[in-house]
N, C-alpha and C positions, 0 to 999 in steps of 0.2 A: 770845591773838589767834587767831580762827580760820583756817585754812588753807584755801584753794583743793583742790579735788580733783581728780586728774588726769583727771577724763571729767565735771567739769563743764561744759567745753563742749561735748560733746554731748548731756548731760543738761537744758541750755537755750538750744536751736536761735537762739529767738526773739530775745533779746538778752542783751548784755552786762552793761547792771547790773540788779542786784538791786534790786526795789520795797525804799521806802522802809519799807512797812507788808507783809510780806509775810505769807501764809497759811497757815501750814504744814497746814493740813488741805487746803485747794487744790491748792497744791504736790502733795503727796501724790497725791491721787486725779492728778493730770493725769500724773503718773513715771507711774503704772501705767498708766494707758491707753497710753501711748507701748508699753508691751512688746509689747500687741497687735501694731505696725505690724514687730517684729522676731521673735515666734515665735507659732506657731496655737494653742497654749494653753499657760495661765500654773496655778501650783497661788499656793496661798497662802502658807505658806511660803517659796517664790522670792521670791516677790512681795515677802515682808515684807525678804530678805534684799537683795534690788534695790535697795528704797529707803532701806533700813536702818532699818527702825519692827520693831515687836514683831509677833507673829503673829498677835495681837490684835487690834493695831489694823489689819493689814494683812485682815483680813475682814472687820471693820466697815467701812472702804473699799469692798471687793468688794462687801459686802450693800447698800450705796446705789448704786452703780453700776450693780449688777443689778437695783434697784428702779425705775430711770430707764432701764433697756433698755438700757444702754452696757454690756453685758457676760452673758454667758449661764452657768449651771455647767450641767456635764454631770454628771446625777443618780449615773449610775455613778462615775467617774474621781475627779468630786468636783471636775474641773477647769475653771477657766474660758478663756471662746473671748470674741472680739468678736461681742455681741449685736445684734439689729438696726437701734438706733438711730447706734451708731457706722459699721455697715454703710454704712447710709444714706446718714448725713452724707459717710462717702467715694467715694458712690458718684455723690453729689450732684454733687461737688467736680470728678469727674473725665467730669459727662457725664452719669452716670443719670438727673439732673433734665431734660436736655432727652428723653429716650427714656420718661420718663416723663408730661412733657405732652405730646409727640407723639403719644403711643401709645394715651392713656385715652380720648380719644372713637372711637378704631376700638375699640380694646375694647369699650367699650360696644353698639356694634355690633355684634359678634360674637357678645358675651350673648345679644342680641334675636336672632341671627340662629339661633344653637346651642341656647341657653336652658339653656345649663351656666357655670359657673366658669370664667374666663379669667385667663392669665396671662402675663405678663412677664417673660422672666429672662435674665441674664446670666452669662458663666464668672467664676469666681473661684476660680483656681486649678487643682485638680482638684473642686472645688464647683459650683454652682451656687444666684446670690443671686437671690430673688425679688424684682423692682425694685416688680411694682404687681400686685396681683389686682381683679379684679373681680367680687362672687359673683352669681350668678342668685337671683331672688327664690324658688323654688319650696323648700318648707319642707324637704325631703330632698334637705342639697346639700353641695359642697365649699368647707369656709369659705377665705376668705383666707389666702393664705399669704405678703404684703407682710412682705417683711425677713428671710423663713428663709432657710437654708442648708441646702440638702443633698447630698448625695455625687452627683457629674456621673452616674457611671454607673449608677445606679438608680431615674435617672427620665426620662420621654421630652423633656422639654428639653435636658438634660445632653446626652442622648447626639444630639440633633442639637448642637449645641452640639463635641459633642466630636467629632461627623463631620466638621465644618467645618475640622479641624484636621489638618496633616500625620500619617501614622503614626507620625512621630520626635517629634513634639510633643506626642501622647496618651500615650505609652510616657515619657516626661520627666515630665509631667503624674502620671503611675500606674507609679512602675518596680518595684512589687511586684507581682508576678504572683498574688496572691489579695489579693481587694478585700472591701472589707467588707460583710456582710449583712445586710439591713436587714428583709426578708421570707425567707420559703423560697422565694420566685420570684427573688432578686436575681440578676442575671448576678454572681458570684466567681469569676469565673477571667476574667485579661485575658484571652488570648487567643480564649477566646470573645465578649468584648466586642470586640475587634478584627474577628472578622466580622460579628458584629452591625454596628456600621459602617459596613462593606462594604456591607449590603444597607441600608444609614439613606440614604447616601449614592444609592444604586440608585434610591428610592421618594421622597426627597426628603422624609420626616417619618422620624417614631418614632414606637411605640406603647409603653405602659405597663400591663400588667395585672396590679397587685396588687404592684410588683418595690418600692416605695417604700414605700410604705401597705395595710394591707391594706385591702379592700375600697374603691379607689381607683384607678381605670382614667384615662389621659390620652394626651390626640395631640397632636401639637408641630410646630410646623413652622420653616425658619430663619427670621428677619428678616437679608435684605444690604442693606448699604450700597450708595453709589454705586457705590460698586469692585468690587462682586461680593462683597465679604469678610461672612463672616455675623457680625455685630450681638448679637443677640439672638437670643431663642427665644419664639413667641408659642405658648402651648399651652391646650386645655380639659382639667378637668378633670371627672368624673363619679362616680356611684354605676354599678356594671358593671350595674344593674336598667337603667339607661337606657343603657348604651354599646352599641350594636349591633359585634360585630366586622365585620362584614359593612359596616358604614359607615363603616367609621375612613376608606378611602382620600377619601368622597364629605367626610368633615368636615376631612381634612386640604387639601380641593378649597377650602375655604370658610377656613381659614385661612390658604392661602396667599394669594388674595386680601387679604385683612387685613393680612398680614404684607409684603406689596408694596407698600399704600400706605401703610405704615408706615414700610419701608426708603426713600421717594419723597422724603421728604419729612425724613427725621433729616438734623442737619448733617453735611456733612461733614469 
């Protein structure tokens, strides 16, 4: 007779009894997704030992998960994260769907108005999730980046993003005082990200030249709520051929607008 296990229930949230025809290959893939929602990256092996399948089976899992975007490896580590489609759907769930049909016809706007790659994003964590891009048509450009993730402090969304945030709450956020490098322009040292900040906060955008991507320049400015509380982060981004420095403050002029009838109008 089989035995109950003692974290069967919380291994199925949803209910009580057990389908009559159950799936264990279903089963399976849906245990590992859950690990997503308890650490930021799973190896395969864990994985396999979590649900108790062979190491085997537990990558052939992994491999259709990450065929369906429910799951990303990182080429180096080897390890998987939640990929953009699982992003999504939580980001859905909790609100991004309205921030992102709000937000897409001012985007669009902004394209025609900038005629650069516009973007949407939100904090996630010490991250930052791209909720929506929108690309400009001109054949030399920055493609979409709908569903990435990447590091708050090395790019000009994150970092308005993480100006909006107490000093105690970026330091929470990042309590390791060297951050990771992503170009040789990336800010690695908090505390010089800390005064970065300082003047994010002064100028009321951020700029990006090259700290995320190389040859990829971007200006960001917040999206607030009703409450003043910053939302979001609405940014362009460009090839540095076309970013004038000398214009970041007149284009973050033009995105603040954007970003104001954006925050005008998100639920509250």
């Amino acid at each position: 007779m089989a035995t109950e296990r003692a974290g069967d229930a919380m291994e199925h949230p949803g209910s009580e009894d057990v389908p009559n025809y159950p799936i264990g290959s279903v089963d399976n893939a849906l245990r590992l997704l859950r690990l997503f929602g308890r650490q930021k990256s799973v190896r395969v092996a864990e994985a396999g030992r979590d649900i108790g399948v062979a190491r085997s089976t537990a990558h052939r899992l992994m491999q259709m998960l990450q065929y369906h975007g429910f799951v990303s490896q990182d080429p180096e580590s080897k390890a998987y994260t939640a990929g953009p489609e699982l992003i999504g759907m939580a980001v859905s769930l909790v609100g991004g769907l309205d921030l992102r049909v709000v937000a897409r016809p001012i985007m669009e706007d902004m394209v025609r108005q900038l005629g650069e790659t516009v973007h949407i994003s939100i904090l996630r964590g010490s991250d930052i999730f791209f909720v929506e891009s929108i690309e400009t048509t001109k054949s030399l450009r920055v493609g979409s980046r709908t569903g990435m993730v990447l590091p708050a402090h090395a790019t000009a969304s994150g970092k308005v993003l993480l100006a909006g945030l107490e000093p105690d709450e970026v330091r929470r956020l990042l309590p390791q005082t060297k951050l990771a490098s992503l170009t040789g322009l990336t800010l690695t040292n908090r505390r010089d990200l800390e005064a970065h900040l300082v003047r994010v906060r002064e100028l009321g955008y951020a700029s990006n030249f090259g700290e995320s991507e190389d040859e990829v320049w971007s200006v960001a400015v917040p999206v607030r709520g009703a409450s003043g509380n910053v939302r979001a982060s609405l940014a362009i981004s460009a090839p540095p051929s076309r970013l004038d420095k000398d214009a970041v403050a007149d284009i973050a002029g033009v995105l603040r607008e954007g970003a104001d009838r954006i925050g005008a109008v998100l639920p509250a």
